[in-house]
LUMZAPA-271566 format. One record per residue (C-alpha): x, y, z; residue number from 0; residue in one letter. Coordinates in Angstrom, 2 decimals, decimal comma, m for minus. Layout:
BEGIN
- X;Y;Z;NUM;A
...
This chain:
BEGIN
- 87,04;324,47;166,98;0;X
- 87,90;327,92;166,81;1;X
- 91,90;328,69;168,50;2;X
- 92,53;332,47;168,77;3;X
- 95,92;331,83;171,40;4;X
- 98,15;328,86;171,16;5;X
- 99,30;328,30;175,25;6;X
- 101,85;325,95;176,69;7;X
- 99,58;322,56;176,70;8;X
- 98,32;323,52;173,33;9;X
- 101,55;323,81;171,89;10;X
- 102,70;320,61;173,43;11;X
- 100,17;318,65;172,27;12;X
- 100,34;320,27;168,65;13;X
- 104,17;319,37;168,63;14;X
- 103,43;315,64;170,29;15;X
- 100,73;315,28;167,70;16;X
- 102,49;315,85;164,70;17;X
- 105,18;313,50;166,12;18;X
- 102,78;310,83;166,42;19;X
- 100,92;311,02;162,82;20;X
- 104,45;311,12;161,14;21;X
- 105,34;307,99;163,61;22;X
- 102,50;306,20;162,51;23;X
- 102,85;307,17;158,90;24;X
- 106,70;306,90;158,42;25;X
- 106,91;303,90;156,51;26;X
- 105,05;305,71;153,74;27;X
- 107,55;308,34;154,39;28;X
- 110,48;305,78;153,81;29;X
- 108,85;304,67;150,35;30;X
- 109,36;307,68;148,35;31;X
- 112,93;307,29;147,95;32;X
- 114,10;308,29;144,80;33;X
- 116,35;305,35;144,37;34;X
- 114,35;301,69;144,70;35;X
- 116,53;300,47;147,16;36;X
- 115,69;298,94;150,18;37;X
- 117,29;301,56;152,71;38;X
- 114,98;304,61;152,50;39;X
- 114,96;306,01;156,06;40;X
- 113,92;309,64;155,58;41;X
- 110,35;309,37;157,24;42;X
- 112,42;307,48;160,04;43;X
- 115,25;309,99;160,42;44;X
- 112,71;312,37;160,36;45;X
- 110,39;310,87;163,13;46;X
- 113,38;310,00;165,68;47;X
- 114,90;313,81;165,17;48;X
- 111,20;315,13;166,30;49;X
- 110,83;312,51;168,60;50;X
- 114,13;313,44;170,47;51;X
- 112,41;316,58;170,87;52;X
- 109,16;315,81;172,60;53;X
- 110,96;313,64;174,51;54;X
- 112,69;316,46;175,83;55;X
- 109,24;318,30;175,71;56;X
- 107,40;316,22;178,07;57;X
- 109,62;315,96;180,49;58;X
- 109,88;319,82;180,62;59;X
- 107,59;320,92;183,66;60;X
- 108,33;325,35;182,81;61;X
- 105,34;326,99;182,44;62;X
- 106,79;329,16;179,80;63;X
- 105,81;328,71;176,02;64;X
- 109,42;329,82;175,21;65;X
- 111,45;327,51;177,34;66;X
- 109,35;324,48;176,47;67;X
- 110,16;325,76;172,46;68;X
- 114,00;325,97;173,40;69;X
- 113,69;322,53;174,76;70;X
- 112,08;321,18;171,74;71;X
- 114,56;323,02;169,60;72;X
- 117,39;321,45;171,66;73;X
- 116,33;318,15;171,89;74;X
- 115,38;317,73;167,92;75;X
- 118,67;319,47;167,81;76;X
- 120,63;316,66;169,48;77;X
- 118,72;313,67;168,05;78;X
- 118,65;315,14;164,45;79;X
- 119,33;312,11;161,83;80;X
- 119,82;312,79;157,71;81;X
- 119,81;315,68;155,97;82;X
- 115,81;316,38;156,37;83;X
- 116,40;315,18;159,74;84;X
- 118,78;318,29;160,38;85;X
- 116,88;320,50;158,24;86;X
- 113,51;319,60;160,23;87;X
- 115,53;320,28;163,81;88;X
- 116,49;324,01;162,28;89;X
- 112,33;324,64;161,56;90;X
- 111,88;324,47;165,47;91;X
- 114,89;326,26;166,22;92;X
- 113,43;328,67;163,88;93;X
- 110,16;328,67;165,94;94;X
- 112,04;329,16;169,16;95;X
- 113,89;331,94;167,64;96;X
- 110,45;333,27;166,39;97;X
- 109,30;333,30;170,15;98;X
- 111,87;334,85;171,81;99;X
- 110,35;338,24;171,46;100;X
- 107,69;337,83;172,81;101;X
- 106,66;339,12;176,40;102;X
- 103,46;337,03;177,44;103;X
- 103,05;333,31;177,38;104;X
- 100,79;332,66;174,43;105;X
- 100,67;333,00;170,80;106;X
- 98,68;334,98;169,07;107;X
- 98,10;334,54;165,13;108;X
- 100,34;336,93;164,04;109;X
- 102,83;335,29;166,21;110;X
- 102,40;331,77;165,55;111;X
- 102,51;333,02;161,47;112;X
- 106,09;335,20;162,66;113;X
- 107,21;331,71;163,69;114;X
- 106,64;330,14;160,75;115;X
- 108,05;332,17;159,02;116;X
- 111,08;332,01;161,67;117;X
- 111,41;328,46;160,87;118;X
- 111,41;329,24;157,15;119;X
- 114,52;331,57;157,45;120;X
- 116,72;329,01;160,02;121;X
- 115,61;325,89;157,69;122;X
- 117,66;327,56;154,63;123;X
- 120,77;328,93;156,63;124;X
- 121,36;325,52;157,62;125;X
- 121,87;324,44;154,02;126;X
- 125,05;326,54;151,96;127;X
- 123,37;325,22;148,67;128;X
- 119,33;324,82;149,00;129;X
- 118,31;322,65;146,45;130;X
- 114,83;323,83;145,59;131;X
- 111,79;321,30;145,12;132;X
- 112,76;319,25;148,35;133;X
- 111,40;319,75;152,28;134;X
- 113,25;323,72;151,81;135;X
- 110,69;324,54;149,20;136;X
- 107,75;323,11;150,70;137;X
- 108,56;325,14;154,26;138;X
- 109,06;328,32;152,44;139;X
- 106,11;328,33;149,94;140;X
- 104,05;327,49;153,19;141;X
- 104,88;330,16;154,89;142;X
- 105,06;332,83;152,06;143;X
- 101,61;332,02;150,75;144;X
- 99,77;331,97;154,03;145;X
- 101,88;335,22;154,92;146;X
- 100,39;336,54;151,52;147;X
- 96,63;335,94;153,08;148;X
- 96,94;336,30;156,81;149;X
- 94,12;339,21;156,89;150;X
- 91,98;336,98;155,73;151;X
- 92,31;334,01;159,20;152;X
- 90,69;335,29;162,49;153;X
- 91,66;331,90;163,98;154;X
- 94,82;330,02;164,27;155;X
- 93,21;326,89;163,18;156;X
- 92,03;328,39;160,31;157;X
- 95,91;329,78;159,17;158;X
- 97,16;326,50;160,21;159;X
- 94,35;324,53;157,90;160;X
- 95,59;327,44;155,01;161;X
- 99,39;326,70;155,73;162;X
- 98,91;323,00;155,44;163;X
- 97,24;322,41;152,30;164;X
- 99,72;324,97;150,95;165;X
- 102,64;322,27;151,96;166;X
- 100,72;319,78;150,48;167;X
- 99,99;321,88;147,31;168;X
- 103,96;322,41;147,23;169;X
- 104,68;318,69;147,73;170;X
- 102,30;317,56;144,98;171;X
- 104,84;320,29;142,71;172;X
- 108,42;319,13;143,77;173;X
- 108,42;316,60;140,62;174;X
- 108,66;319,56;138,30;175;X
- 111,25;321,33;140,42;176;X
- 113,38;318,27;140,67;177;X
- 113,58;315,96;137,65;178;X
- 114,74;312,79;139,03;179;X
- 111,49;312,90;141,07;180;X
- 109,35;312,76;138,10;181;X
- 111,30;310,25;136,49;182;X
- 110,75;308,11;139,67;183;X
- 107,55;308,70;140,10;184;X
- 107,63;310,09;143,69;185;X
- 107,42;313,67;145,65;186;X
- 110,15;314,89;147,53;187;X
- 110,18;312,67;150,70;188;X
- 111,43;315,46;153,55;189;X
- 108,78;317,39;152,37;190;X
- 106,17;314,34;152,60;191;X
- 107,56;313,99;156,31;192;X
- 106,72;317,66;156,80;193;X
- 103,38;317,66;156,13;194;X
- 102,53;314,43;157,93;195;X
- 103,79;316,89;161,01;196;X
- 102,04;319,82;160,42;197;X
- 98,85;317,23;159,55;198;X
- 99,09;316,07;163,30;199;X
- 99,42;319,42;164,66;200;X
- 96,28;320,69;163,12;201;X
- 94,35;317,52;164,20;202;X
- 95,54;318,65;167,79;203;X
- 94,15;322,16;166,75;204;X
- 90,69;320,54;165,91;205;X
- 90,60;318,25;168,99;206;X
- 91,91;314,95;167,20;207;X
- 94,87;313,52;169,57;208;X
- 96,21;310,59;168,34;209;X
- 97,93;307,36;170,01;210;X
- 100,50;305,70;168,31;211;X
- 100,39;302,85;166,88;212;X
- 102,22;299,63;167,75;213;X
- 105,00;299,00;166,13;214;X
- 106,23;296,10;164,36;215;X
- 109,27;294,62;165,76;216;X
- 111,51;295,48;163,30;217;X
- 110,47;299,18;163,42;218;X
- 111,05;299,11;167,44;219;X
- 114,75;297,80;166,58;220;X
- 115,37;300,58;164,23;221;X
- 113,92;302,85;166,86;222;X
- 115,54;305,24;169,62;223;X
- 112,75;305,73;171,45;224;X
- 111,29;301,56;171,15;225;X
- 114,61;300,15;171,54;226;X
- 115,92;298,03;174,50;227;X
- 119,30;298,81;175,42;228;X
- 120,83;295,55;175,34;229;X
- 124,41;295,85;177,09;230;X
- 123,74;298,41;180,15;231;X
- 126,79;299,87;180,53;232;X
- 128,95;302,29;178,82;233;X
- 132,71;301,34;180,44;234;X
- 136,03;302,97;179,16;235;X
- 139,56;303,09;180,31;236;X
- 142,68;304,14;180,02;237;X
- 145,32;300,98;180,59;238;X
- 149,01;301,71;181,06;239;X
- 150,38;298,25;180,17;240;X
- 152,94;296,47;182,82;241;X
- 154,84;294,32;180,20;242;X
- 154,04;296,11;176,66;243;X
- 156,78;293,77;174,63;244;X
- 154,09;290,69;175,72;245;X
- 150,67;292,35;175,42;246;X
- 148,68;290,75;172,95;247;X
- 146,05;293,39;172,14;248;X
- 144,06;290,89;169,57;249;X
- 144,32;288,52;172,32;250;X
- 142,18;290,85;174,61;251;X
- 140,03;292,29;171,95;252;X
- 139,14;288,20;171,76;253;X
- 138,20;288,10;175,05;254;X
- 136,17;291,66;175,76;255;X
- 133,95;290,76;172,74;256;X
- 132,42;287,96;174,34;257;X
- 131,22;290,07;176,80;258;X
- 129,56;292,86;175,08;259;X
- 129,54;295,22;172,04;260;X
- 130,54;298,34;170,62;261;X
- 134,01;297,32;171,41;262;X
- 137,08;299,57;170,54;263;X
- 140,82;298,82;171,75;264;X
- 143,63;301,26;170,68;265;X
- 146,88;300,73;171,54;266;X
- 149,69;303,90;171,42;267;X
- 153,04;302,60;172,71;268;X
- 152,37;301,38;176,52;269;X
- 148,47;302,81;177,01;270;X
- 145,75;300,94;176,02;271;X
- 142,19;302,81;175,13;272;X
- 139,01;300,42;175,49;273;X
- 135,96;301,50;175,26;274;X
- 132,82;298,51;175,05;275;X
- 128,65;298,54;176,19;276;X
- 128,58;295,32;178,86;277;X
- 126,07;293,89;181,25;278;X
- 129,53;292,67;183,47;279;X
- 131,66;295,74;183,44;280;X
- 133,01;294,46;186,75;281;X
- 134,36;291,03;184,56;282;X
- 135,42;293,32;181,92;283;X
- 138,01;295,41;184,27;284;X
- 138,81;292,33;186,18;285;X
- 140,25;290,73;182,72;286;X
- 142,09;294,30;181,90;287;X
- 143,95;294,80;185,02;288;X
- 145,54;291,64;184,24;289;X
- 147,87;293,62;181,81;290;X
- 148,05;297,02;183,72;291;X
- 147,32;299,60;186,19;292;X
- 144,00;301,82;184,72;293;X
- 144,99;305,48;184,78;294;X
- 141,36;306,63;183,64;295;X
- 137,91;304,93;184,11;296;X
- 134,67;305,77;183,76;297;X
- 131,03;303,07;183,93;298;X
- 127,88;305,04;182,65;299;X
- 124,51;303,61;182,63;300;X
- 122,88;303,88;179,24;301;X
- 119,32;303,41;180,43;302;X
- 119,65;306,65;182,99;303;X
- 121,43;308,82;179,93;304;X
- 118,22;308,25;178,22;305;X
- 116,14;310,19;181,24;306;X
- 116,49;313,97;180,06;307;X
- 118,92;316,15;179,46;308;X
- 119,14;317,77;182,75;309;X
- 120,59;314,75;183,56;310;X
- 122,27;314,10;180,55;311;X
- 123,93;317,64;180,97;312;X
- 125,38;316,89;184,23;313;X
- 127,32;313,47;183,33;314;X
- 128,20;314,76;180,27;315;X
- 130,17;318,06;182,70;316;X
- 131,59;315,21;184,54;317;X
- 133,08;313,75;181,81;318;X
- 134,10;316,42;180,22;319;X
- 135,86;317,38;183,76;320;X
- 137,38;313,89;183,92;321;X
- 138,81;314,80;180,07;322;X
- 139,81;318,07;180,91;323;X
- 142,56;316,33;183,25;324;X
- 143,74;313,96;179,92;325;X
- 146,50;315,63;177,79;326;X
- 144,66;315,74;174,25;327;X
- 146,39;314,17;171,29;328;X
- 147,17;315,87;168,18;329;X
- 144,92;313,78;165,95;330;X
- 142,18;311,33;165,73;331;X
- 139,64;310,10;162,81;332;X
- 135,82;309,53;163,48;333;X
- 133,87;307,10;161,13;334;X
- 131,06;306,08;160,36;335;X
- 130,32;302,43;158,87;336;X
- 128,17;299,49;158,94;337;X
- 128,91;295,65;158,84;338;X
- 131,87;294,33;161,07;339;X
- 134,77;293,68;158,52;340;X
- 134,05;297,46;157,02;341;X
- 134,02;298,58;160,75;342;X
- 137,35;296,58;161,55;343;X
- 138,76;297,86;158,19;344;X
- 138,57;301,45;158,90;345;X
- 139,82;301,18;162,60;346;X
- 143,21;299,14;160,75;347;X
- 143,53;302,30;158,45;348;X
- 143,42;304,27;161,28;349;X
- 140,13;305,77;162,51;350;X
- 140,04;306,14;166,27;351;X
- 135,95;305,89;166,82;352;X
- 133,79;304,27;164,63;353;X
- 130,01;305,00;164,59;354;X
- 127,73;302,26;163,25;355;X
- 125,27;302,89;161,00;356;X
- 125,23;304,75;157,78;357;X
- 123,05;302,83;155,45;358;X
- 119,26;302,30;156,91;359;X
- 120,66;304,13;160,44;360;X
- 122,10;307,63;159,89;361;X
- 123,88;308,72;163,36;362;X
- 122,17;312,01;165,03;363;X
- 124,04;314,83;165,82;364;X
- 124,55;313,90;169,59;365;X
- 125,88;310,69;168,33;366;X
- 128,97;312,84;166,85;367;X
- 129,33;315,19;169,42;368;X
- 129,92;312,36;172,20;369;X
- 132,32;310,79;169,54;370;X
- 134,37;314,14;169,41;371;X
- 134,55;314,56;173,09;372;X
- 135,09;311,04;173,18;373;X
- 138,51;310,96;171,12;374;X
- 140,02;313,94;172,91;375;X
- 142,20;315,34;170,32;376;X
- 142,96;318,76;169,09;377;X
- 142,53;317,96;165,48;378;X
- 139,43;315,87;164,75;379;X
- 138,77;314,42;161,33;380;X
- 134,90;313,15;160,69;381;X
- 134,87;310,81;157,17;382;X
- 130,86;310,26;157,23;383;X
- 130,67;307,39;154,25;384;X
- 127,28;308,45;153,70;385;X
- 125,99;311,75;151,87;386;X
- 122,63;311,87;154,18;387;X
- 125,54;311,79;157,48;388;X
- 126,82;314,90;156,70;389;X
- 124,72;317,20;157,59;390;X
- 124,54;315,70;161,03;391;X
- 127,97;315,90;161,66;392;X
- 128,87;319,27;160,23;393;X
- 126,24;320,26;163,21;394;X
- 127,95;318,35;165,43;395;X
- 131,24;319,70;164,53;396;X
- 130,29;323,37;165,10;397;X
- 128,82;322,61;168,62;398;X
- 131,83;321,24;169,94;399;X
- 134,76;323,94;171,55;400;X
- 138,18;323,40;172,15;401;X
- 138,74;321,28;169,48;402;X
- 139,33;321,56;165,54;403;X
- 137,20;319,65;164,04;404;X
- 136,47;318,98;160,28;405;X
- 134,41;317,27;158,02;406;X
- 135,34;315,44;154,52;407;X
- 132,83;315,16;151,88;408;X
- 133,38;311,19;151,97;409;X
- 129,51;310,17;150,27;410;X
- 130,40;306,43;150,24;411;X
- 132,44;303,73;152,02;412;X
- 134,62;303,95;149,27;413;X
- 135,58;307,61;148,96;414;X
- 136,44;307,07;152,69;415;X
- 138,35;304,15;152,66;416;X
- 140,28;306,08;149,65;417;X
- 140,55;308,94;151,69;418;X
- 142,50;307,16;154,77;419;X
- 144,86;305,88;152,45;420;X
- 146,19;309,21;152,36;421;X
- 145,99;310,27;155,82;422;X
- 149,50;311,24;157,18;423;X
- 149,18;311,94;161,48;424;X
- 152,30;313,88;160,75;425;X
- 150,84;316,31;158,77;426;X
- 149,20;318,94;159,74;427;X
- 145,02;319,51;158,55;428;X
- 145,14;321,49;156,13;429;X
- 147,54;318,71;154,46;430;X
- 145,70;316,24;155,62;431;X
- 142,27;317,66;154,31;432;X
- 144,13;318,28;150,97;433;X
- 145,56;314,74;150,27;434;X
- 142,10;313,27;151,47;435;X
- 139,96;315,09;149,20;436;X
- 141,71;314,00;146,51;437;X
- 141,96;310,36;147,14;438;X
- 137,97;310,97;147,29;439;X
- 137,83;312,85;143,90;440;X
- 139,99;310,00;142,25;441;X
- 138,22;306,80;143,20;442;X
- 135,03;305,26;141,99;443;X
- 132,58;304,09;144,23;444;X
- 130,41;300,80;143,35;445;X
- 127,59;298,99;145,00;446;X
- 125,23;296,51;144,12;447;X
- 121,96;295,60;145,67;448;X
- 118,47;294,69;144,92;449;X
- 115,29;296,74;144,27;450;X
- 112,39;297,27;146,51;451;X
- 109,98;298,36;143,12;452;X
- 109,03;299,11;139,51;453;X
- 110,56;302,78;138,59;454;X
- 112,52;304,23;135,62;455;X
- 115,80;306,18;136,41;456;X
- 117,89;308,03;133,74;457;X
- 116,49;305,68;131,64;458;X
- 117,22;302,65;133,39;459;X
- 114,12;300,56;133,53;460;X
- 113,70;298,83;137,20;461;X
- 111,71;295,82;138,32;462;X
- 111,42;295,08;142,12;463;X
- 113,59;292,49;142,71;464;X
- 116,26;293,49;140,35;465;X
- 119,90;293,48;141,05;466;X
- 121,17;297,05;140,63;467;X
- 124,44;298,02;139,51;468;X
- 125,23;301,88;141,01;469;X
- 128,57;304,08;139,61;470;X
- 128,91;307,37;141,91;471;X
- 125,40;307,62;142,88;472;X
- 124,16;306,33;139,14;473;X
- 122,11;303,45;138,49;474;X
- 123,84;301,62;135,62;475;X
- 122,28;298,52;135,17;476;X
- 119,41;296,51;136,52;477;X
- 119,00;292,74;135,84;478;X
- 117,28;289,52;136,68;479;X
- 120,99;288,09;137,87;480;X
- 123,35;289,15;140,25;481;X
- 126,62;288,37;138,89;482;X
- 124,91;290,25;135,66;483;X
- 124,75;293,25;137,38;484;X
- 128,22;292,67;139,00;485;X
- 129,67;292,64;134,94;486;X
- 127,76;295,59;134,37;487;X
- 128,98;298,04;137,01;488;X
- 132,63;296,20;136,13;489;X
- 132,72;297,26;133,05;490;X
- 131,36;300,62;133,67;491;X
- 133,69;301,36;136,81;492;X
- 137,19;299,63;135,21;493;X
- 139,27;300,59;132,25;494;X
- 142,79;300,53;131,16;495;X
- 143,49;303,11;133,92;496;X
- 142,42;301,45;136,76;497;X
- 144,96;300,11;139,42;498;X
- 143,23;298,25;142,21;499;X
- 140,00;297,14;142,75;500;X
- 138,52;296,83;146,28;501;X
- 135,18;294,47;147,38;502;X
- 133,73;294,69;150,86;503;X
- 131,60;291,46;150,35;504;X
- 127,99;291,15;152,27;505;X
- 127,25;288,71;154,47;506;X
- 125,88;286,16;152,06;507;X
- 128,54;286,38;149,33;508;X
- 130,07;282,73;149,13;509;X
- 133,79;282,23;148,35;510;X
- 132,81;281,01;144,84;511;X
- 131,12;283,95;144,22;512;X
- 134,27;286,29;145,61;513;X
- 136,48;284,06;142,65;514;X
- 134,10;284,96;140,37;515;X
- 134,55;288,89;140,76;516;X
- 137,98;288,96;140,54;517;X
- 137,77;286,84;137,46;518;X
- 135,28;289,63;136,12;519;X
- 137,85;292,09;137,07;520;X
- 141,11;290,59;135,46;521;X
- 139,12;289,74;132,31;522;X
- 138,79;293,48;132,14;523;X
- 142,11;294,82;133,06;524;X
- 144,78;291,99;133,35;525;X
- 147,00;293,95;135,30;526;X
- 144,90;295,33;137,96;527;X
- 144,93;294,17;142,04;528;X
- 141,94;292,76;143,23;529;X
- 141,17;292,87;146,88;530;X
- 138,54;291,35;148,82;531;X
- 137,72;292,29;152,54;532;X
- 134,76;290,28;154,25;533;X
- 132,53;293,57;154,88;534;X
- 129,58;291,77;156,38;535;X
- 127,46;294,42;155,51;536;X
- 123,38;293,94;155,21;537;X
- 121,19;294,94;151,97;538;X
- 124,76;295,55;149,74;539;X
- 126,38;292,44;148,73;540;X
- 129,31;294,24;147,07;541;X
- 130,86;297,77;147,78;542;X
- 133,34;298,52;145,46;543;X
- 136,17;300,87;145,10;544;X
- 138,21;301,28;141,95;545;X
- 141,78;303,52;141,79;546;X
């Protein structure tokens, strides 16, 4: 098949292709995590960012190439998950920026090459540090080396064909560009992702349109576009409380989380803030108006925010009218964690909205804008716990106006739960951002887990089915036992220096098991305070933080 002009349906069903082939292929994507452990999610990040976008795609009926681009753009935009996630959504809003230019309502070769090369030049703004043999390199040597030939393609299929097996060529290299790759014995898995996309589109290119295949039931959980919405509707509310000396706020907490999820109550003096996803929001206000008058409401239905985001535009002006009427507060924390007692934890110390997910879900972009909106302040605070979160939410926080909005480098649940130690709502951000940094650049973080396969890692030598012990992002130890591995990381993590010691325990850790850690710990250090907090967290049965 010979393509000399790329139109609207042909670029829709290049972009819908390549969507489907990494969709069907992500799992492999997953794999190549560098670390063994069983929470590699860059093929999915990747696949629900592009995914967001073509949903956005089809549902565009313009006849112009460049508004269905800008649609793409903005809908990978919004869904964008991870760091290659983010990095992926910037390559089409590279190729939108590419188009923009242009007057007709094709592409031509040496336009479709100018938006590759587009993409190229977004991809690496979005990154202050570019860390060369990763997805970056593998977009840019793509582009440069078919750039270097394009007198010698009269078709588009042909540059395309060129362009691909240069990403491939590139991917098959990022072990030499990044060591820890070659130790594990993997390529750079954004840039794996990459190619599975550009794969798909040049299948379209050749007449090879691909159906997805069915997914497993655990993959539709973990996806955004599979996944059944289970409670219906968003409700929140605003309570002013008739008899605030009485009002037992665990007491209704208790009660709302019987009848849904996502539940948050805040209380500030006489107001009450509840936000919860229910099937019986009428139930839900009927039990709340039993301690006071609402003075805000709003009931969304989660299935229709899913249509588009025409629609999504207009609710989200409504709401933003409705907040526009609210007096915003001076300060309020976003969060993101995973398993209930960390969740619970973090909303104790302080945080005002807590995002789940983290490990094995990164939160997109539109995930943190709503949250900023959401907490109405003038000062926001984002602690992402999770160092493939924050590009995502540095996105987020540069979409949002009218609000200040910053984002700590908090890589772990424990360099966040550090970090709100210090947080003073009297202060102002810059003191705040100050004091929280360095609670983050004074604690250790600790996890322990299992491997998914056989690698080597600085040395370490890794059998599936280990128990890993991991110091700040380092893989310590890995042994047969689990309470081995739990000495290991101990010893490695606590010294004479050390003050407290801090376990969010996994859902299966028993209560001889939590004796048995803070024996480890006091055999160590005598003196040190050893807490334990019930994290309930999957896939980690200990996170640990040492001060």
């Amino acid at each position: 098949m010979s393509v000399k002009e790329i139109d609207v349906d042909l670029f829709k069903k290049m972009v819908i292709n390549g969507a489907i082939n990494l969709k069907n292929n992500h799992a492999e994507v997953d794999a190549l995590n560098v670390f063994p452990v069983p929470d590699g999610d860059t093929g999915t990040n990747m696949s629900m960012t592009i995914t967001s976008g073509v949903r956005e795609l089809e549902n565009c009926e313009s006849s112009s190439i460049i508004e269905n681009a800008k649609v793409l753009s903005r809908g990978a935009l919004m869904g964008a998950r991870g760091n290659s996630g983010v990095i992926l959504s910037q390559f089409f809003r590279g190729i939108y920026v590419g188009l923009k230019e242009i007057q007709h309502n094709y592409l031509t070769i040496e336009e479709f090459m100018n938006c590759l090369l587009s993409g190229r030049k977004i991809a690496y703004k979005a990154v202050m540090a570019p860390v060369e043999g990763t997805i970056l390199t593998v977009v840019r040597e793509a582009a440069e080396n078919t750039e270097s030939h394009l007198t010698e393609f009269d078709t588009i299929d042909s540059l395309l064909e060129f362009y691909y097996h240069e990403a491939e060529k590139t991917l098959a290299n990022t072990p030499e560009l990044l060591p820890v790759l070659k130790e594990a014995g993997v390529v750079d898995s954004g840039g794996a992702g990459f190619c599975k996309i550009i794969e798909g589109m040049l299948m379209a290119l050749k007449g090879e349109i691909l159906k997805a295949k069915e997914a497993k039931p655990e993959e539709e959980e973990a996806s955004d576009a599979a996944q059944e919405i289970k409670f219906v509707y968003c409700t929140e509310f605003i309570l002013d409380l008739r008899k605030p000396d009485t009002f037992e706020e665990r007491e209704l907490t208790a009660t709302l989380s019987l009848l849904g999820d996502s539940l948050v109550v805040i209380r500030e003096a006489n107001i009450v803030k509840v936000h919860i996803h229910t099937n019986r929001p009428g139930r839900v206000l009927e039990i709340a108006q039993k301690s006071g008058e609402f003075q805000t409401l709003k009931i969304e239905n989660m299935h229709l925010q899913h249509s588009h985001l025409e629609d999504g535009a207009k609710g989200q002006k409504a709401t933003e009218a409705l907040k526009a009427n609210e007096p915003k507060k001076e300060f309020a924390l976003i969060a993101v964690c995973f398993g209930d007692g960390i969740v619970n934890t973090f909303k104790e110390l302080g945080v005002d909205y807590v995002i789940e997910g983290g490990q094995t879900m990164n939160p997109s972009t539109e995930a943190f804008v709503s949250a900023i909106k959401a907490v109405n302040a003038k000062n926001v605070i984002i602690i992402p716990n999770n160092g493939n979160v924050v590009m995502a939410a540095k996105q987020a926080a540069g979409m949002v106006r009218g609000s200040k909005v910053k984002v700590i480098l908090a890589k772990t649940i424990a360099q966040g739960y550090a970090s709100l130690i210090n947080y003073n709502p009297e202060a102002s951000m810059e003191e705040n951002l100050q004091a929280m940094g360095e609670s983050i650049a004074h604690v250790k973080s600790g996890e322990v887990t299992y491997s998914v396969r056989d690698t080597e890692i600085n040395g370490v030598k890794i059998v599936a089915g280990d128990y890993m012990g991991i110091a700040d992002g380092e893989i310590i130890v890995s042994v047969k036992e689990e309470k081995d591995a739990v000495k290991g990381l101990l010893e490695k993590m606590i010294d004479d220096e050390s003050e407290i010691a801090t376990f969010f325990c996994g859902k299966d850790v028993t209560e001889e098991e939590k004796a048995l850690v803070e024996e480890m710990c006091l055999e160590i250090n005598k003196n040190l305070d050893v807490e334990i907090i019930d994290g309930n967290q999957d896939i980690y049965s200990y996170i640990i933080a040492v001060e």
